[in-house]
C-alpha positions in Angstrom: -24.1 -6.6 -54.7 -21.3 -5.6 -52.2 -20.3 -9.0 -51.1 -21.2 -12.0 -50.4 -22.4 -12.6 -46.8 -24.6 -15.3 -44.5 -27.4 -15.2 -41.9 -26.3 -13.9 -39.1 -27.8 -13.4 -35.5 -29.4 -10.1 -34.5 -27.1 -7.9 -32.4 -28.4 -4.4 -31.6 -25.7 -1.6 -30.3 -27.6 -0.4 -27.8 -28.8 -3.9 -26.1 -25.3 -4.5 -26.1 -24.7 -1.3 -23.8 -27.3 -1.9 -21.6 -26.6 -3.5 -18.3 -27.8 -7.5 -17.2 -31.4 -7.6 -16.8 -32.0 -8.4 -13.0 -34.6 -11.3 -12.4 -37.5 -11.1 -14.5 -40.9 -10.0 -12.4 -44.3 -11.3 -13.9 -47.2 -10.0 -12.5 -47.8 -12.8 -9.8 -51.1 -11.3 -8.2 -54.3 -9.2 -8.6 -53.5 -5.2 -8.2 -55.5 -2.5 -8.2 -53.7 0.9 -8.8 -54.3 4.6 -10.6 -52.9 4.0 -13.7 -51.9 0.8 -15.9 -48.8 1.8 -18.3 -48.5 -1.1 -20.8 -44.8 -1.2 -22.1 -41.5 -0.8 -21.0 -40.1 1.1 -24.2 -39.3 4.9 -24.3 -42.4 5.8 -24.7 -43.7 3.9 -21.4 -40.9 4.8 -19.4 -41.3 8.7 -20.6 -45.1 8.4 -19.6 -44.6 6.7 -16.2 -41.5 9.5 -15.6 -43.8 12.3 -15.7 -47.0 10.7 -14.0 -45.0 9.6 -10.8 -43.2 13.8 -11.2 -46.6 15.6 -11.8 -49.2 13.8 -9.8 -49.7 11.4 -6.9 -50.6 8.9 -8.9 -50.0 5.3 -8.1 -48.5 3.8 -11.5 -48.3 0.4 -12.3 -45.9 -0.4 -15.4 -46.7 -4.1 -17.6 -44.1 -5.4 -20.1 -44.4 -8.6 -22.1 -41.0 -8.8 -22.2 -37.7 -6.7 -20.9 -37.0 -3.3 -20.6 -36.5 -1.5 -23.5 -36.1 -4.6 -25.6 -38.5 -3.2 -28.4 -38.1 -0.4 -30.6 -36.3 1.1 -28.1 -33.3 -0.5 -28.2 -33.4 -1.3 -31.6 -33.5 2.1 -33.9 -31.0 3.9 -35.3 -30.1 5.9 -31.9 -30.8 9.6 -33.8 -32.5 12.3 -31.7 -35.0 14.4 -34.4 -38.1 16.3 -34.9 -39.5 15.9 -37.6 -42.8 14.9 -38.9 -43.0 11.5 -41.3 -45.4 13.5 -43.3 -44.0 17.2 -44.5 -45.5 19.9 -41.9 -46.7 21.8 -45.0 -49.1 19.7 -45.6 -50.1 18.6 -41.9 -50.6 22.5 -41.6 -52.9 22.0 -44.7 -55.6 19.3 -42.8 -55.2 20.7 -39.1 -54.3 24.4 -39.7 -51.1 26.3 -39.1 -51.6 26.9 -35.8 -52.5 22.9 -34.7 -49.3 22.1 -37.0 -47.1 24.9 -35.3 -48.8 23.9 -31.7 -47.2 19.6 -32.5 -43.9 21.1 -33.9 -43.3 23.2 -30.9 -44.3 20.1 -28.6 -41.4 18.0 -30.7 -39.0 20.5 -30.7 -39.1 20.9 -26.9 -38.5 17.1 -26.2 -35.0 18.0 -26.2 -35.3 19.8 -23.4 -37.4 16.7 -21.6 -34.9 14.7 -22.4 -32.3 16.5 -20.8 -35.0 16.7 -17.7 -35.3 13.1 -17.7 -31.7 12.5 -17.6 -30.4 14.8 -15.0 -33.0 13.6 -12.4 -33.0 10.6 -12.9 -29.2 10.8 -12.6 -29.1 8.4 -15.6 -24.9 8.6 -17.2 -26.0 7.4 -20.7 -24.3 9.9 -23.4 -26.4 12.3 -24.8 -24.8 14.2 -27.9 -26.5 17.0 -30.1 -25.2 17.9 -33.4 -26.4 19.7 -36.8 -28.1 17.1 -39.0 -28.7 17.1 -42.5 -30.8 15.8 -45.4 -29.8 15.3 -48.7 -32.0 16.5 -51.7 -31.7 15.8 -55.1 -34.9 17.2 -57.4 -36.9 20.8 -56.8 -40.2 18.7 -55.5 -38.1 17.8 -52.3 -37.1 21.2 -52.0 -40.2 23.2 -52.5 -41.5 20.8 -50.1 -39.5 21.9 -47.8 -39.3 25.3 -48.3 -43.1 25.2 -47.6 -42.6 23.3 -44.3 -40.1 26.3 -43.0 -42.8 29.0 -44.6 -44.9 27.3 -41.4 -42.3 27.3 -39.1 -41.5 30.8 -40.0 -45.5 32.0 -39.5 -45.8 30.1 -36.4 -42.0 31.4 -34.9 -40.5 28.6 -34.7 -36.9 27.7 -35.0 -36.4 27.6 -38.9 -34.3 24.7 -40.7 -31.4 26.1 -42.8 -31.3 25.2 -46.4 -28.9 25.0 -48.9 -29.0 25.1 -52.5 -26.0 24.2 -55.2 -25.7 26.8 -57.9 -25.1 23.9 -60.2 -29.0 22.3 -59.3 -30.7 23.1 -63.3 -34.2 23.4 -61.3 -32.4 26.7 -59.2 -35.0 29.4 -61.2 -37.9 26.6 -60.4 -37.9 27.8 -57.0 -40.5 30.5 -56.9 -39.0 34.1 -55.6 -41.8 34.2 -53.2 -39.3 31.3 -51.3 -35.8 33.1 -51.7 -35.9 33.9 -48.4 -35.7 30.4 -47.1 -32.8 29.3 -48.8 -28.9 29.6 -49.8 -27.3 29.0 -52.7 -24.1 27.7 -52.2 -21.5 25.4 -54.3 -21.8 22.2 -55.0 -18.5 21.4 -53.2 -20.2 22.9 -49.7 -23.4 20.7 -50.8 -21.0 17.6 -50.7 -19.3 18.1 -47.6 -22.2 18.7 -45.5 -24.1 15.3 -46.5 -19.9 13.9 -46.9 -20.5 12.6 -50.2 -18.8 13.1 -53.6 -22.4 12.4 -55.2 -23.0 15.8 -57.8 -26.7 14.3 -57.9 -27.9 15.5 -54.4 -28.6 19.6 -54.8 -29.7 20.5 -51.9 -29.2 20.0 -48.3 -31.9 20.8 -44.9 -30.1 21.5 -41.8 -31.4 21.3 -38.4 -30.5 20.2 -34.8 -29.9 16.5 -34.9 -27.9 14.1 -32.1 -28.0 10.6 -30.9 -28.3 8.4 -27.8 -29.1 5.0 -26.5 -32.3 4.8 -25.6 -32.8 1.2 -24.3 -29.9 2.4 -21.9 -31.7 5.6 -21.3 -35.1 3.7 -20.1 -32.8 1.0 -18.3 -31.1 3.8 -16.1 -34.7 5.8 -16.0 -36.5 2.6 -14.2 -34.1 2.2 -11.9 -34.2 5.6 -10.1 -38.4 5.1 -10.6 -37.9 2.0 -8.2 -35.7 4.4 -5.7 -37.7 7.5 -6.1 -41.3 6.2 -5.9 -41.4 2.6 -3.7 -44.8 3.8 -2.5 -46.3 4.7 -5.6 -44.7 2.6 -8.9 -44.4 -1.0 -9.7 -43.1 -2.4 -12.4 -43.4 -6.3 -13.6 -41.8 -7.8 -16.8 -43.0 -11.0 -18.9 -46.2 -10.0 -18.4 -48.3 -10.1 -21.8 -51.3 -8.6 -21.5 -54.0 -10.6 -22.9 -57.4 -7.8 -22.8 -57.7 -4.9 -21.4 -61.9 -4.0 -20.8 -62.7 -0.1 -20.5 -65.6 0.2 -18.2 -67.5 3.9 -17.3 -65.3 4.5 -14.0 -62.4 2.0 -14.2 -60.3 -0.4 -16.5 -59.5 -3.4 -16.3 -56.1 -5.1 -17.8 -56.0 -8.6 -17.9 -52.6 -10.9 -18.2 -53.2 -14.6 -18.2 -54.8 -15.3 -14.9 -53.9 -12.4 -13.3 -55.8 -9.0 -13.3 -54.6 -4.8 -12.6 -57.8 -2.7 -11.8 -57.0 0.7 -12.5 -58.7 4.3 -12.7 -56.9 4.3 -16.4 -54.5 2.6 -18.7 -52.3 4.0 -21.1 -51.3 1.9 -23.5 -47.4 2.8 -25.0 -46.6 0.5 -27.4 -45.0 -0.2 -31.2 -47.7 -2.2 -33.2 -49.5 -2.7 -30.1 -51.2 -6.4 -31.3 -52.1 -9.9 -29.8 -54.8 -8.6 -27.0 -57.7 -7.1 -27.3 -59.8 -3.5 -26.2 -63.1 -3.7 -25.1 -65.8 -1.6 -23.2 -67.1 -4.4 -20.5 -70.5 -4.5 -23.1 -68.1 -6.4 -25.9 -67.7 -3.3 -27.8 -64.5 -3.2 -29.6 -62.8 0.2 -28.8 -60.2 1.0 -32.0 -58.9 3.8 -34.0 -59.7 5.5 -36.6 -58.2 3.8 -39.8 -55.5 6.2 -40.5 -54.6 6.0 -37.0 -54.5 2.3 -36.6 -50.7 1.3 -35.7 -49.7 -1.3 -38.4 -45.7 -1.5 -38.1 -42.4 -1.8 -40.5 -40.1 -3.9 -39.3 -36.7 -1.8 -40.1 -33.1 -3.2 -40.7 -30.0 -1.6 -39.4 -26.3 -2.4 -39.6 -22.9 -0.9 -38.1 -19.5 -1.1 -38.2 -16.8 0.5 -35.7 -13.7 2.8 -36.5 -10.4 3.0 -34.0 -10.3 6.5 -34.9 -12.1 9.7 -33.8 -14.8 10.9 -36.4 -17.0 13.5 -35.2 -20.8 12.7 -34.9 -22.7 12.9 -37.8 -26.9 12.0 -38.4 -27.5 12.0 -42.2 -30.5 11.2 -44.5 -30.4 11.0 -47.9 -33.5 11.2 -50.2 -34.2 7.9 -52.6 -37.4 8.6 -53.9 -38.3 11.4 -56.6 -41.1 12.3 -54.5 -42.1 12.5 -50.9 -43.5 9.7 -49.6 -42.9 7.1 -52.0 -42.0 3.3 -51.6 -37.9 3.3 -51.0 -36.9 4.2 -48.2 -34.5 6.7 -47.8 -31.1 6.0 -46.5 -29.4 7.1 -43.4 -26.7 7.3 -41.0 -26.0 7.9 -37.5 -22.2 8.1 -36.3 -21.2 8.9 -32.8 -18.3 7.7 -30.2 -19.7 4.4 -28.8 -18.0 2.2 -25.7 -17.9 -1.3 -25.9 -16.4 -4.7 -25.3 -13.2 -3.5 -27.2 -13.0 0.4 -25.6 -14.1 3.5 -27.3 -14.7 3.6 -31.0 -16.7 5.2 -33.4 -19.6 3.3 -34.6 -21.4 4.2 -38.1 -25.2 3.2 -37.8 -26.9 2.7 -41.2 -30.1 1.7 -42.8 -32.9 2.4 -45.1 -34.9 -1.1 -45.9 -38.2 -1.3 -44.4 -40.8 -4.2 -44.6 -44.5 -3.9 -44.0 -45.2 -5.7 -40.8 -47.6 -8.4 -40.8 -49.4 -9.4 -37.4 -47.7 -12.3 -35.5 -44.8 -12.9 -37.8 -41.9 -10.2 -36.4 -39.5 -12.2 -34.5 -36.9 -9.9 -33.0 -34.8 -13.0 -32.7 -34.8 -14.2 -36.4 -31.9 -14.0 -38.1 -30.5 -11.0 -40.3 -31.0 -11.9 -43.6 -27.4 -11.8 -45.5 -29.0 -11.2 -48.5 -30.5 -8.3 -47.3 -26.9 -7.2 -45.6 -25.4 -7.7 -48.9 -27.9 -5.2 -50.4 -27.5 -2.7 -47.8 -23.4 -3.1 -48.5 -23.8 -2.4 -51.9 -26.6 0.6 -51.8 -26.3 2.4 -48.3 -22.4 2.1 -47.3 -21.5 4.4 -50.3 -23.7 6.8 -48.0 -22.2 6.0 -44.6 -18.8 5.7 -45.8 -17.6 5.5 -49.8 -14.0 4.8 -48.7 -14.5 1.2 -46.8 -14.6 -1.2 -48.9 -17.5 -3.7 -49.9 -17.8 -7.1 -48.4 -16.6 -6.0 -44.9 -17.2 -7.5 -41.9 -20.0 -5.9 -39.8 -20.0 -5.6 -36.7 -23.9 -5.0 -35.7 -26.9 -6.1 -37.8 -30.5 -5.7 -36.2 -34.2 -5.1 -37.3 -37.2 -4.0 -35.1 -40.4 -3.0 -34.8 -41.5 0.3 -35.8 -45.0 1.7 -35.0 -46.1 3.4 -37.9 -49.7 4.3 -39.3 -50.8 5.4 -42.1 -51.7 9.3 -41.3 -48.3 9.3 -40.1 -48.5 11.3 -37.0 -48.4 9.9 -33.4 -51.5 9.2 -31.7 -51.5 10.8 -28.0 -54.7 11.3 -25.7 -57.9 9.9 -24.6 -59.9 7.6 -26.5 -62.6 9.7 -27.8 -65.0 6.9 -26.7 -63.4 6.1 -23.3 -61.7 9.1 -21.2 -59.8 5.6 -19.6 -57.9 4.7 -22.3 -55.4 6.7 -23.4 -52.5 6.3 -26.0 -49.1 6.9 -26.4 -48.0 5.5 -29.7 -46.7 5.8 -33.1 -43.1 6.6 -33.2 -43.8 6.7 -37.4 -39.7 6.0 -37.9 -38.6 9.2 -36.7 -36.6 9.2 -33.8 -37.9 8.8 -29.6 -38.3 12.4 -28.9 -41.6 12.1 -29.9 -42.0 9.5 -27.2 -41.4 11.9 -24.8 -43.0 14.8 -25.6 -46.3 11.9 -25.6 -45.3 10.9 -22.0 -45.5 14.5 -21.4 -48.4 15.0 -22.7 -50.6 12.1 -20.8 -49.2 13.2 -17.6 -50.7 16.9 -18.4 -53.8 15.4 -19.2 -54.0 13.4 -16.0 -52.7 16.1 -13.8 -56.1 17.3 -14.4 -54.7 20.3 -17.4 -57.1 20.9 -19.6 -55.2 21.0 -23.3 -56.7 22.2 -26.8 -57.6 20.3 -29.5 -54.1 18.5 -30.5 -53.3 16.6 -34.4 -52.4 14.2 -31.7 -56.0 13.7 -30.6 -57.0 10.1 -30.4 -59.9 9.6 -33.2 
């Protein structure tokens, strides 16, 4: 083990950047409205954004707890995106063209973002920067190869790849792939993933960056209150209880009180503790492979006085994609705090499965588990600081994942008023908003193809 360290409480980066929470507003009466958003996370925020920007829509946003006090301001703070499943072989169950059609819809979140930000006038830091994987066997980088293959059919931005002329599995690769990768030295392999590792042979480069998201949705629901008094309310500590799908309204119900609306979208990670129903009884649920179950994933950080420049790196554990460990990662970027600006080093890797009604985002961070994380992902972040340092974040959240690994956005196929906008799968919040995106099209009235997104 690196060191020898206690419990300690949760402290996220990002929560700390965010500004006092004003008064909390439960939902103290009946309402009837347009549309029912349920969660205040990116993903609700991004979905309420672009329903009160593309329609007339009245829009009335629930959250059990505070803004942004989920997922959302408890991730790693990287903007990617990727797939949790190779695109290879989502291209292989949906078709190129469905698979191309998703990418494209990912890759454009950046520019939503930077919509999202300039009108809602929000000042929270949004930096972009080449990112980079590491890869150590020829499974990981045929895979790979494969996934740019589809990119490259579809014309979509490809991901630049590397490959050390040391790597023995080189004349693996087939020569029908040469075109999609480099070989370099192994000294250029270790200085893009900043390691002094000869195991990792291989590197995938593509456009990364980071941001604060909880600040990002803090700062977006502000200007909502400004822009929209007419048509967008917004009440926190309001736990929705049921929400009852009937064949020309919904109903979402909160304790005692009820929202009557012509739809509701629910936006959450591991949405759990209520129930969907048509007003018959009938339970209205996904299909199995879409059915959010959750990780719960633990983070820590430390802070630099110095200037480093930002940095988003993963690093491959397993020998084959998709195996148990998790891989590792890190996120670095200039962060203000308390103490002025430094640069903060965000790492992780350890994921747990999540287990209904037993995530406390309050528990504390198991030093046990910090001490692992010293000892097997700081030589990652940073080999030169030493073990048994001081930390100076440690947090866990909620991660909505499923088990087809691909985010569920749309229309219940048995209810055109419930839609979804959930499933982050571990992989950054862009996908969050190209889902807001994507329900506000669909209840502007636009009539979209067939999406992998598709509720099923």
């Amino acid at each position: 083990m690196g060191g020898s360290y206690s419990d300690q409480a949760p402290r996220s980066p990002w929560i700390a950047q965010m500004a006092p929470d004003a008064s909390p507003r439960p939902l103290s009466a009946d309402a009837t409205t347009d549309v029912v958003v349920v969660g205040a996370g990116i993903a609700g925020i991004a979905t309420a954004f672009f329903l009160l920007r593309s329609t007339t829509l009245r829009v009335e946003l629930l959250e059990s707890d505070r803004v942004g006090r989920g997922a959302t301001g408890r991730n790693a703070g990287q903007l990617t995106t990727y797939f949790e499943r190779p695109l290879c072989d989502i291209a292989d169950e949906f078709g190129v063209e469905r698979a191309a059609d998703a990418q494209r819809g990912f890759d454009d979140a950046h520019d939503l973002l930077d919509l999202m930000v300039a009108e809602s006038g929000a000042t929270v830091p949004v930096e972009r920067f080449p990112g980079h994987l590491g890869m150590f066997n020829v499974h990981h980088v045929l895979v790979h190869l494969r996934c740019n293959r589809v990119r490259q059919r579809a014309g979509l931005r490809l991901e630049s790849c590397v490959v050390s002329q040391d790597a023995a599995f080189l004349a693996e690769i087939p020569d029908g792939l040469a075109d999609l990768y480099t070989v370099v030295s192994q000294q250029e392999v270790n200085e893009l993933l900043e390691i002094a590792d000869d195991r990792y042979r291989a590197v995938l480069s593509d456009r990364k960056g980071s941001a604060n998201s909880g600040l990002l949705v803090q700062q977006v629901l502000a200007d909502l209150e400004r822009r929209y008094p007419d048509r967008f309310r917004f009440h926190d500590h309001t736990h929705v209880d049921r929400v009852a799908v009937a064949a020309d309204e919904a109903a979402v119900h909160a304790g005692d009180r009820t929202v009557r609306a012509a739809y509701v979208v629910l936006c959450t990670n591991g949405y759990v503790g209520h129930e969907v129903q048509t007003i018959g009884g009938a339970v209205l649920a996904l299909a199995p492979e879409q059915a959010i179950t959750g990780r719960v994933a633990y983070m820590t950080a430390f802070a630099e006085s110095h200037r480093r420049p930002p940095a988003a790196i993963s690093y491959m554990r397993n020998a084959v994609i998709g195996g148990d460990t998790a891989y590792a990662y890190l996120t670095r970027r200039a962060y203000s705090g308390s103490s002025g600006e430094v640069t903060l080093t965000c790492m992780g890797g350890p994921e747990y499965p999540y287990r209904a009604d037993d995530y406390d985002p309050h528990a504390p961070f198991p030093g046990e588990l910090m001490a692992e994380m010293d000892a097997e992902v700081r030589p990652f972040a940073d080999a030169t600081r030493p073990a048994g340092l001081r930390y100076d974040f440690a947090w866990h959240g909620l991660m909505g994942y499923n088990d087809g690994g691909i985010r569920v956005v749309g229309a219940h196929p048995g209810s055109p008023r419930l839609l979804y906008n959930l499933g982050c799968n571990g992989v950054g919040f862009l996908p969050s908003i190209h889902g807001g995106h994507r329900i506000a099209r669909l209840l502007a009235g636009e009539r979209l193809p067939p999406s992998i997104f598709d509720p099923r």
